[in-house]
Backbone as numpy.savetxt, mean C-alpha at the origin, in Angstrom:
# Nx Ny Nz CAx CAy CAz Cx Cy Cz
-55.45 -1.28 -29.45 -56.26 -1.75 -28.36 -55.50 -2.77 -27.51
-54.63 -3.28 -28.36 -54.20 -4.68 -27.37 -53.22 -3.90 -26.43
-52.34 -2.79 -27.13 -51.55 -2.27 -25.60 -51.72 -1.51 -25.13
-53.22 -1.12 -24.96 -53.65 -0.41 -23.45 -54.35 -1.36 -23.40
-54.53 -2.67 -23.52 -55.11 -3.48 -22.05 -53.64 -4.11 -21.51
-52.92 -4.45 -22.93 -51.64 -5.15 -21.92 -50.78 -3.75 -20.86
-51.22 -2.43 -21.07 -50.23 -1.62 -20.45 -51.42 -1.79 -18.87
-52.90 -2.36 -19.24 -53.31 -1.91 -17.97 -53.21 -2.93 -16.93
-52.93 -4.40 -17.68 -52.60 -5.33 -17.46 -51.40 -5.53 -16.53
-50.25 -4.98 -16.63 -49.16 -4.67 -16.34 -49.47 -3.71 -14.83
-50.20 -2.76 -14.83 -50.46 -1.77 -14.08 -51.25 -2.62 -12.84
-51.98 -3.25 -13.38 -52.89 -3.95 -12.42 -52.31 -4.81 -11.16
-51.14 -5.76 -11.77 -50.14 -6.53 -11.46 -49.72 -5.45 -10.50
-49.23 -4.40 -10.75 -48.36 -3.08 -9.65 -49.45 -2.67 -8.67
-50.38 -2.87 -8.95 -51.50 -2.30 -7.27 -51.28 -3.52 -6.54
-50.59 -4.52 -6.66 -50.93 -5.29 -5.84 -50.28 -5.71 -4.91
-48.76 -4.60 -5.28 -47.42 -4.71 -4.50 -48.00 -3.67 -2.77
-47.52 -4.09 -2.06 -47.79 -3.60 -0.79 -46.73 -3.17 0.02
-46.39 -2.11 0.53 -45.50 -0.92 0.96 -44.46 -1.85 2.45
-43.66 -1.37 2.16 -43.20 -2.18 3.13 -43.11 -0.88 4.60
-43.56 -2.14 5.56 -43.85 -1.19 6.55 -42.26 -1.39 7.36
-41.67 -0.07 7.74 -40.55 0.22 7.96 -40.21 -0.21 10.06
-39.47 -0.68 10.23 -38.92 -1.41 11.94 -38.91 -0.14 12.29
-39.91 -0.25 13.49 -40.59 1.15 14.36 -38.84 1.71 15.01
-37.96 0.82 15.82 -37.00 0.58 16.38 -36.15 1.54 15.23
-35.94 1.89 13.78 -34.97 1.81 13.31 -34.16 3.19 13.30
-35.14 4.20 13.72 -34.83 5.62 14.19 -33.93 5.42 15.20
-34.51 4.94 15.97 -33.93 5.13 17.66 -32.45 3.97 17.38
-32.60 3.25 16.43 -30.80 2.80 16.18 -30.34 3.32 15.91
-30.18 4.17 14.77 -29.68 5.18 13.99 -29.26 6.24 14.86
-30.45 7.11 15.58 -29.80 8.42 16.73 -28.73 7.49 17.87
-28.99 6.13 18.35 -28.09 6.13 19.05 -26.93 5.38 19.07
-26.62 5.12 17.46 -24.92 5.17 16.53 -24.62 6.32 16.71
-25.47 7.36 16.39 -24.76 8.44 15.93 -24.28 9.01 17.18
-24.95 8.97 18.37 -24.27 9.27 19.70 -23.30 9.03 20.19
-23.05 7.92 20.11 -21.90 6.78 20.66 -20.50 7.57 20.27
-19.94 7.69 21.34 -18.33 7.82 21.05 -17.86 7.16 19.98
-16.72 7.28 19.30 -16.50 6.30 18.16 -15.07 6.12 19.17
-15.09 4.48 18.66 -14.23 4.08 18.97 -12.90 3.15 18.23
-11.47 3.10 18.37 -10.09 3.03 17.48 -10.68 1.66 17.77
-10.95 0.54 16.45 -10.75 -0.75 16.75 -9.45 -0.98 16.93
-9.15 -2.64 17.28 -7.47 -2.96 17.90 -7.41 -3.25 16.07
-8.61 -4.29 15.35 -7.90 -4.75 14.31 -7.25 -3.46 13.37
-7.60 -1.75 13.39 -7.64 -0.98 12.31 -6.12 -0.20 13.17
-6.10 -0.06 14.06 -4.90 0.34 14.77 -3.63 -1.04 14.61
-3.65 -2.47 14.29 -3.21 -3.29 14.01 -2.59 -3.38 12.77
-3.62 -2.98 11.52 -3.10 -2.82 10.37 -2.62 -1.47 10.15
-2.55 -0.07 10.92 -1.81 0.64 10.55 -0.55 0.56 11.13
0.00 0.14 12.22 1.11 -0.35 12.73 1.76 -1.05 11.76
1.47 -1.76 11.25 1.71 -2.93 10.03 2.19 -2.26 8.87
1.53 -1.04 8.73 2.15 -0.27 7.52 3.42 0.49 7.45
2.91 0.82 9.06 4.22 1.70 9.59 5.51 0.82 9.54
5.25 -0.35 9.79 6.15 -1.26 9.83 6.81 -1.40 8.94
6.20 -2.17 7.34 6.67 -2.20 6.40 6.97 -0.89 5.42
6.39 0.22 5.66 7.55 1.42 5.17 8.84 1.84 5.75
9.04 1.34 7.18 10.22 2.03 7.62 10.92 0.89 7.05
10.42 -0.63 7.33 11.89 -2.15 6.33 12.00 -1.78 4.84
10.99 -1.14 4.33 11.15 -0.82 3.10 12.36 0.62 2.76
12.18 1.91 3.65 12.82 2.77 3.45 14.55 2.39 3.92
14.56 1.45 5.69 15.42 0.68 5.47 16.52 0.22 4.54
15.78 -0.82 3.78 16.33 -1.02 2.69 16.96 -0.75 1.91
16.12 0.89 1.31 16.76 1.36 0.56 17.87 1.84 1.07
17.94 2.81 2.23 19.12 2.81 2.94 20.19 2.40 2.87
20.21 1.52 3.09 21.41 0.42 3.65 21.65 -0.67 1.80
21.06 -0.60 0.98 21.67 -0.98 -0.37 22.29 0.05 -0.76
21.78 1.37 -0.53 22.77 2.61 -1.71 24.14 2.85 -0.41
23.90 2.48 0.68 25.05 2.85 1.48 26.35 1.37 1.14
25.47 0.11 0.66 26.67 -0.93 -0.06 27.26 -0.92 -1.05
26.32 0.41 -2.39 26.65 0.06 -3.20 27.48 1.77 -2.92
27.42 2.10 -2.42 28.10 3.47 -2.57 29.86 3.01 -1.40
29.64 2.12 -0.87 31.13 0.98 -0.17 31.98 0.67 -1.53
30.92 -0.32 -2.51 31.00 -0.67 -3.34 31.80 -0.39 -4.29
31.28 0.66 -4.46 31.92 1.28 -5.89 33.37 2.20 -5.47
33.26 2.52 -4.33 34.76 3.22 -3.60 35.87 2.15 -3.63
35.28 1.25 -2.83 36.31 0.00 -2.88 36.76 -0.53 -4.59
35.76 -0.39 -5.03 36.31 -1.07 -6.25 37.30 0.20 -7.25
36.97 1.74 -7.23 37.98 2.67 -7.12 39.27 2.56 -6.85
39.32 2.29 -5.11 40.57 2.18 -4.67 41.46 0.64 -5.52
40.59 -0.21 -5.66 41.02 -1.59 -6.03 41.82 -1.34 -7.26
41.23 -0.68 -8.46 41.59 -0.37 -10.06 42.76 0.93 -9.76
42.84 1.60 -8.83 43.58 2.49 -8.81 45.53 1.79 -8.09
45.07 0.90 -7.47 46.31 0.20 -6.82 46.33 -0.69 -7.79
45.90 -1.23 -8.91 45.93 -2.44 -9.98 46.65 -1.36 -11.24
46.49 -0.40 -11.42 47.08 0.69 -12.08 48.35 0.76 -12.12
48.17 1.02 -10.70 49.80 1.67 -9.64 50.57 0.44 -9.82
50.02 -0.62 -9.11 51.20 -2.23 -9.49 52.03 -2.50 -10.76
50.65 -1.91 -12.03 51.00 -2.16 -13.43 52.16 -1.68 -13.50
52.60 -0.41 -13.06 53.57 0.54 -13.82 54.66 0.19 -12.53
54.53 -0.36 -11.41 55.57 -0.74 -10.51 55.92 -2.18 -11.03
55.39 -2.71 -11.27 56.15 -4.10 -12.11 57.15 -4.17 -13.55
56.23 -3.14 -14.35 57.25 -2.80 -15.56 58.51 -2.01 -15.01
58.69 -1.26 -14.15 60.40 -0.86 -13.77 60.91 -2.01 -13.19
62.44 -2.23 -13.68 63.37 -2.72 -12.96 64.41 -1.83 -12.63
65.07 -2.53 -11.17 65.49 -1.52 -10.38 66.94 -2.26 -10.17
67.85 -1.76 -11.07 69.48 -2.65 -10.34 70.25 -1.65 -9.35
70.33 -2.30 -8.48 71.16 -1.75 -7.53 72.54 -2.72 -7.27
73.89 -1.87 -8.06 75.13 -2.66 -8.27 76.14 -2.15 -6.98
């Protein structure tokens, strides 16, 4: 008995909520968003520029490090290859009598 009065109890409390009456206006906002041209904001055209930006300094980058280290490693080739060559030109001696 006690919880069907507390369930009606409960129920009673809920009739007493009242419907919310909906902004007559809110149709006629809605159809005329949806009309409207859409338009490129500056800030969303701003931040994709921005991206564009930092992928090309980024691809950049990579660029121009594998093109130092690919200098790099040639030069240091040629370097060990003439440090080679010296080695075995220093051990001959050459008399000319």
């Amino acid at each position: 008995m006690e919880k069907k009065e507390w369930i009606n109890s409960i129920l009673e409390t809920a009739s007493e909520i009242k419907a919310v009456e909906p902004n007559p206006y809110l149709y006629h906002k809605i159809v005329n968003r949806l009309h409207q041209p859409e338009k490129l904001s500056s800030t969303i055209l701003k931040y994709k520029l921005e991206w564009v930006i930092a992928f090309f300094l980024v691809i950049a980058l990579n660029v121009s490090s594998l093109v130092v280290y690919k200098t790099k490693v040639k030069k240091g080739k040629e370097v060990s290859a003439i440090e080679a060559l010296s080695g075995e030109i220093s051990f001959n001696t050459t008399y000319n009598y």
